[in-house]
SETORVEX-887932 format. One record per residue (C-alpha): x, y, z; residue number from 1. Coordinates in Angstrom, 2 decimals. Layout:
N
X_Y_Z_pos
X_Y_Z_NUM
...
end
This chain:
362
X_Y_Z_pos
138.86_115.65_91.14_1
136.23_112.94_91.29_2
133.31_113.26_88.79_3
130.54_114.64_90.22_4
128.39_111.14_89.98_5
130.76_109.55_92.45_6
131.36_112.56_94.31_7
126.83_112.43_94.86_8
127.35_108.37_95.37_9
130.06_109.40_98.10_10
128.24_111.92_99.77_11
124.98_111.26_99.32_12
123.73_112.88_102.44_13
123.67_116.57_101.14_14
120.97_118.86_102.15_15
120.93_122.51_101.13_16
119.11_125.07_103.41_17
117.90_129.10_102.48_18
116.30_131.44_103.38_19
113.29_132.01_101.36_20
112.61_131.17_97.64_21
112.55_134.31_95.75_22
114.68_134.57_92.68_23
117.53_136.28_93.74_24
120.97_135.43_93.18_25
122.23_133.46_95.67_26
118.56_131.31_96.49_27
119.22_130.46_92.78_28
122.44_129.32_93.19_29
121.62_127.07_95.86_30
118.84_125.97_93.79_31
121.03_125.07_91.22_32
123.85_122.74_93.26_33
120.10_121.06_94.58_34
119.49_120.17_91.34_35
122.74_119.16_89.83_36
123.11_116.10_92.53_37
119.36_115.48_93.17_38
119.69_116.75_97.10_39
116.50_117.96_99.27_40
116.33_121.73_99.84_41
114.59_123.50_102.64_42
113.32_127.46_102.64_43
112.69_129.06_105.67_44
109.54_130.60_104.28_45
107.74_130.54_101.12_46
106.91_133.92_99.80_47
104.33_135.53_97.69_48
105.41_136.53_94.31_49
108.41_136.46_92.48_50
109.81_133.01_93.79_51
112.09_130.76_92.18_52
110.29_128.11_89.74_53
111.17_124.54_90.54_54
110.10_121.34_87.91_55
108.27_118.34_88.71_56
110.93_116.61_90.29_57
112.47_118.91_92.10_58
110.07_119.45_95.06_59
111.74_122.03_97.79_60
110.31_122.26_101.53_61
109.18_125.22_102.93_62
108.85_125.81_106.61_63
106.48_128.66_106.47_64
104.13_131.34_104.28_65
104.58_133.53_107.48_66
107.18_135.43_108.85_67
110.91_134.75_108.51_68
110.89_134.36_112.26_69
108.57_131.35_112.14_70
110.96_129.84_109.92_71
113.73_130.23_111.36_72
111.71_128.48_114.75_73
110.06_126.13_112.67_74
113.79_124.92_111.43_75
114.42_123.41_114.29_76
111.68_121.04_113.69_77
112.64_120.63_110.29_78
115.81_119.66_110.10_79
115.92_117.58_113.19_80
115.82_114.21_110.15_81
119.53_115.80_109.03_82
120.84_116.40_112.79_83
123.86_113.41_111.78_84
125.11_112.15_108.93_85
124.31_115.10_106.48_86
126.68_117.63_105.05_87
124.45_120.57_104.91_88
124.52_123.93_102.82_89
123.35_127.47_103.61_90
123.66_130.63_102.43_91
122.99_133.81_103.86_92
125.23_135.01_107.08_93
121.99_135.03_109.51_94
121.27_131.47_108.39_95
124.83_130.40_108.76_96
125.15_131.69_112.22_97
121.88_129.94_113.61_98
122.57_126.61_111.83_99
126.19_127.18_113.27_100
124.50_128.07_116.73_101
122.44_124.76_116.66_102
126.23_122.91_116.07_103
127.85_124.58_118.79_104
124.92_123.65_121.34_105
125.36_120.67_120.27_106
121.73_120.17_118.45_107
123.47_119.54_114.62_108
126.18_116.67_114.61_109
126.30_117.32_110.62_110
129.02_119.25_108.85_111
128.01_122.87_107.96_112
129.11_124.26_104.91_113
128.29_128.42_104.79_114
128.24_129.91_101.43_115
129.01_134.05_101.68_116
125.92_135.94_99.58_117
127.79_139.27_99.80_118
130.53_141.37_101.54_119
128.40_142.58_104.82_120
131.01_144.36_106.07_121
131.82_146.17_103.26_122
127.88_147.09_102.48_123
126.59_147.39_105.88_124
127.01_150.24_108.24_125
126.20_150.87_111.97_126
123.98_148.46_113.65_127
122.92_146.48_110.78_128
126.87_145.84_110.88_129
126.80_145.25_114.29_130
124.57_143.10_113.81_131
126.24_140.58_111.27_132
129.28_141.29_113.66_133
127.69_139.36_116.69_134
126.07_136.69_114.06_135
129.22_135.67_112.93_136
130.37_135.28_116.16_137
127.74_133.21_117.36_138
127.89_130.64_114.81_139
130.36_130.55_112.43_140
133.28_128.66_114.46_141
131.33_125.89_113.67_142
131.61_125.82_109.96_143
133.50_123.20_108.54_144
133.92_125.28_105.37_145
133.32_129.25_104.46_146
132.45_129.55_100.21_147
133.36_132.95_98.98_148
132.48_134.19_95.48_149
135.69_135.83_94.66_150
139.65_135.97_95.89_151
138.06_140.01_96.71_152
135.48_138.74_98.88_153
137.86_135.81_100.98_154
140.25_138.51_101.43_155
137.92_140.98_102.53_156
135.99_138.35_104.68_157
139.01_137.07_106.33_158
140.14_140.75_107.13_159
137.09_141.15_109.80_160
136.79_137.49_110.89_161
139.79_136.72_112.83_162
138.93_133.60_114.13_163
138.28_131.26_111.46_164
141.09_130.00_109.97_165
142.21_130.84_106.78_166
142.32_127.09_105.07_167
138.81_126.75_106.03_168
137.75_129.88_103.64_169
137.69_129.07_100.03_170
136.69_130.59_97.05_171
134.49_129.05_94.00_172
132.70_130.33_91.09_173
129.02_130.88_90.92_174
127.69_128.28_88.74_175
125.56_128.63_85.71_176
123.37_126.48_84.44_177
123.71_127.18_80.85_178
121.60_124.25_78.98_179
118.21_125.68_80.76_180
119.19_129.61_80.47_181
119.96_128.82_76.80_182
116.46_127.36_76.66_183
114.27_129.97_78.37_184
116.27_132.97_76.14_185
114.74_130.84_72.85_186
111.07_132.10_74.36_187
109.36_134.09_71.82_188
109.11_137.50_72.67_189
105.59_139.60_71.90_190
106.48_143.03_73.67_191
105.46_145.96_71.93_192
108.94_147.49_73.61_193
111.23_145.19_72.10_194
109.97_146.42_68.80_195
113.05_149.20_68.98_196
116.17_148.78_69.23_197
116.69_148.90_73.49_198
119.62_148.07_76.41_199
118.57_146.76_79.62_200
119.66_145.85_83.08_201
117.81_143.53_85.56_202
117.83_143.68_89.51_203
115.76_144.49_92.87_204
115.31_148.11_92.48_205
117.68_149.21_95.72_206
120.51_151.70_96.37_207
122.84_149.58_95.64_208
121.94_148.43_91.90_209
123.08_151.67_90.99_210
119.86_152.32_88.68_211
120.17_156.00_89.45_212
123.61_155.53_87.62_213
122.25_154.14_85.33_214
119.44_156.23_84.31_215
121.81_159.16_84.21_216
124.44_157.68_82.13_217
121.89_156.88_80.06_218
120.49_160.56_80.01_219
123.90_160.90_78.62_220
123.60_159.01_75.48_221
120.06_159.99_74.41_222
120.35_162.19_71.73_223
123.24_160.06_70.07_224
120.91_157.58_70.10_225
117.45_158.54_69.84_226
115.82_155.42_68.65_227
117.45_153.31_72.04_228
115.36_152.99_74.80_229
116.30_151.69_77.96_230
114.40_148.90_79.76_231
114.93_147.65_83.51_232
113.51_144.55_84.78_233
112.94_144.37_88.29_234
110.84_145.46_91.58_235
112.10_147.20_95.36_236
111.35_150.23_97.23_237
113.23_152.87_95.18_238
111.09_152.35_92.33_239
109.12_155.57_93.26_240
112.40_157.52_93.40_241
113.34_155.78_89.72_242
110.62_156.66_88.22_243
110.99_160.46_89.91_244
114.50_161.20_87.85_245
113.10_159.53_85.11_246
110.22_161.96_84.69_247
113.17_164.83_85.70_248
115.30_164.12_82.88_249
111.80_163.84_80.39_250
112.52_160.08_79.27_251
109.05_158.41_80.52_252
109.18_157.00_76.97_253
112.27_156.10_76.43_254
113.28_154.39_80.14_255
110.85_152.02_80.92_256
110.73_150.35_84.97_257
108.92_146.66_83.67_258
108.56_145.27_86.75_259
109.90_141.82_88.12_260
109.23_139.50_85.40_261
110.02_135.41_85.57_262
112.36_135.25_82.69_263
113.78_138.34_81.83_264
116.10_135.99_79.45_265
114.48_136.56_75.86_266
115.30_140.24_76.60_267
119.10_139.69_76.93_268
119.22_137.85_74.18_269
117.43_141.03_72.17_270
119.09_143.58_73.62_271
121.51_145.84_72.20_272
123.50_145.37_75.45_273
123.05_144.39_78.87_274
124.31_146.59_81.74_275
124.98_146.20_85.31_276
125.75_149.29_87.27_277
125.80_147.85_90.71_278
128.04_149.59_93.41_279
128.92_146.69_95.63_280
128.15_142.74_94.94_281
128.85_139.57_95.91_282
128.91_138.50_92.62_283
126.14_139.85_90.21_284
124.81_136.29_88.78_285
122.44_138.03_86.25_286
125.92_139.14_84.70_287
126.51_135.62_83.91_288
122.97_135.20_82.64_289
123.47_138.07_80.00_290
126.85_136.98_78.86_291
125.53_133.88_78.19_292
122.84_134.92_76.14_293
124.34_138.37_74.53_294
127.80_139.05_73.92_295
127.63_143.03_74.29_296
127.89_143.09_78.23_297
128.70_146.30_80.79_298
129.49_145.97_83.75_299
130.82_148.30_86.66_300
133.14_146.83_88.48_301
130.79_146.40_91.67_302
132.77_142.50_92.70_303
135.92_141.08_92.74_304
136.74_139.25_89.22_305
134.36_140.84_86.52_306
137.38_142.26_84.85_307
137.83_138.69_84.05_308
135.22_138.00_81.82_309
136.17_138.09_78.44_310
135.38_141.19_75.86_311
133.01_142.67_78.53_312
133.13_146.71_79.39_313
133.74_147.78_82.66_314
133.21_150.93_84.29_315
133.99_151.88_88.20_316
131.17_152.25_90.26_317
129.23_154.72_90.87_318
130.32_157.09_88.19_319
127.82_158.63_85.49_320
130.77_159.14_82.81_321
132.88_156.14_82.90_322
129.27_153.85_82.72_323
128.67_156.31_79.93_324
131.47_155.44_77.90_325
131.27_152.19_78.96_326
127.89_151.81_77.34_327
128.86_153.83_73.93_328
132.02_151.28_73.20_329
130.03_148.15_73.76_330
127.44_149.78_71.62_331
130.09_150.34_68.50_332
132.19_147.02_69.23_333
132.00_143.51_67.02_334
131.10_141.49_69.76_335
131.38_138.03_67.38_336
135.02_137.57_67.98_337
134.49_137.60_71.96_338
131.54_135.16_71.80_339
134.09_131.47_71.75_340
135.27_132.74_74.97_341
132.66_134.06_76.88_342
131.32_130.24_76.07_343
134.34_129.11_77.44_344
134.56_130.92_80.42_345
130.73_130.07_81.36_346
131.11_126.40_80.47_347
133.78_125.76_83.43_348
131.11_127.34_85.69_349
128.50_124.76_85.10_350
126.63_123.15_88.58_351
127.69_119.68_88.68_352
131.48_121.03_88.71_353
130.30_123.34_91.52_354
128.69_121.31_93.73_355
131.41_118.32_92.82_356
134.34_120.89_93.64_357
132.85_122.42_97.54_358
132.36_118.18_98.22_359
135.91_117.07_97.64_360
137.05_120.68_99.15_361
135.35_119.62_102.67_362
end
């Protein structure tokens, strides 16, 4: 493979396109590839609160503060300077499919590269699936090449979408960008709950995050350990119902819902361990956060490949006992010995490689 530096100098035209800037996983990857070759990104809309931080010279567009809907109108507009001679990036399967749409009609002349966030088909039911169904339809014929996160998610992608040919859909590692997430864990720390000895986990506060799993496993555990307390970073619409079975197994003080927070980092680094009891991912990317910061990691195995990483615990989804026992052994093990290659495993995972790899791919 090229290096990446004449990979950017042969394909300079890259422009990377999401839908809105808030800190999930796969806005962040996108964010990262940006980054790594210097490349314009555009969000469809620019939300309120916990958005993805950008430096000085790294200046995205955004469309709109409105509605998703006038962004996805207002793109039109927008990317109308990248209609030719661009190769241009998206994630998210509704994106994909209009950006795919505007190919077909003939509107883009520039080669579409669709990155897969997540297994729809596999985590969507009725007419939300429906819905993706038609999408992908519409629009992704024109893609000059699929991205899937793991050999689990190609397989399973190519398994409902028949009519894209199998060369086309390829599958690449998340990146990590491990020289800033080494960086922002080194923040001090001056939380009154850190001050005992405490897991964590770290996700939008939905169904499938398994946090209900979670909180019972760790109901599980309590006595054994009764100076652990459990800490989860995030914000969504179950937090209500989280904070309900906490109160119902009595642990107000001992599982504590934080909130979103900007750098949830310093917190891996401090934990005891870091779980994530998600029942179905793309990928989880704040899994490669934690192992890169802590080498006591859990994991159900909610994606293809996490069995992979090296000296993590795994657990199948969805099940109180296993993620119990999960948790206990990574709480008794020597993690030191597993530390060289976790480090190894992250460091062939880094953005430039990424970014460098999907370029000579196309």
């Amino acid at each position: 493979m090229k290096p990446v530096t004449e990979m950017v100098a042969d394909n300079k035209n890259v422009l990377f396109v999401s839908m809105s800037d808030v800190a999930n996983g796969a806005e962040n990857v996108l964010a990262m590839a940006a980054r790594a070759i210097n490349a314009p990104i555009i969000f469809l809309q620019k939300i309120k609160k916990n958005r993805l931080t950008f430096s000085a010279n790294q200046q995205p567009v955004y469309i709109t503060d409105k509605s998703m809907i006038a962004g996805f109108l207002g793109l039109i507009k927008s990317i109308k300077p990248y209609r030719r001679g661009f190769i241009i990036i998206s994630t998210h399967s509704y994106l994909n499919a209009y950006l795919g749409f505007l190919k077909r009609i003939g509107y883009l002349k520039s080669q579409l590269i669709f990155r897969e966030c997540t297994s729809v088909f596999k985590r969507y039911r009725g007419l939300k699936r429906l819905s993706y169904k038609i999408a992908y339809k519409i629009g992704y014929r024109a893609a000059g090449l699929i991205i899937c996160q793991t050999a689990l998610m190609r397989q399973q992608f190519l398994d409902e979408i028949t009519f894209v040919q199998p060369e086309r859909v390829i599958v690449k590692d998340n990146p990590i960008d491990l020289e800033k997430t080494l960086a922002k864990a080194e923040r001090p720390l001056n939380d009154p709950d850190t001050f005992s000895d405490f897991i964590c986990s770290a996700g939008r506060l939905i169904p499938e995050k398994g946090f209900d799993v979670l909180i019972r496993a760790f109901n599980g555990i309590k006595d054994q350990y009764p100076d652990l307390n459990l800490l989860l970073f995030g914000d969504g619409p179950q937090k209500e119902k989280l904070a309900a079975l906490i109160k119902t197994y009595n642990l107000q003080g001992r599982i504590l819902l934080k909130g979103w927070i900007d750098n949830p980092l310093p917190y891996f680094k401090k934990a005891r361990a870091c779980v994530v009891s998600s029942l179905k991912e793309g990928f989880p990317n704040v899994l490669l956060e934690m192992a890169a910061v802590n080498p006591v990691i859990v994991s159900t195995l909610c994606a293809g490949g996490i069995e992979a990483i090296p000296s993590i615990e795994t657990a199948e989804v969805n099940d109180v006992n296993a993620l119990t026992a999960a948790i206990k052994k990574a709480l008794h093990k020597n993690a030191a010995p597993g530390k060289k290659l976790v480090d190894q495993y992250l460091s062939s995972r880094a953005p430039d490689m990424f970014i460098s790899s999907i370029l000579s791919a196309l």
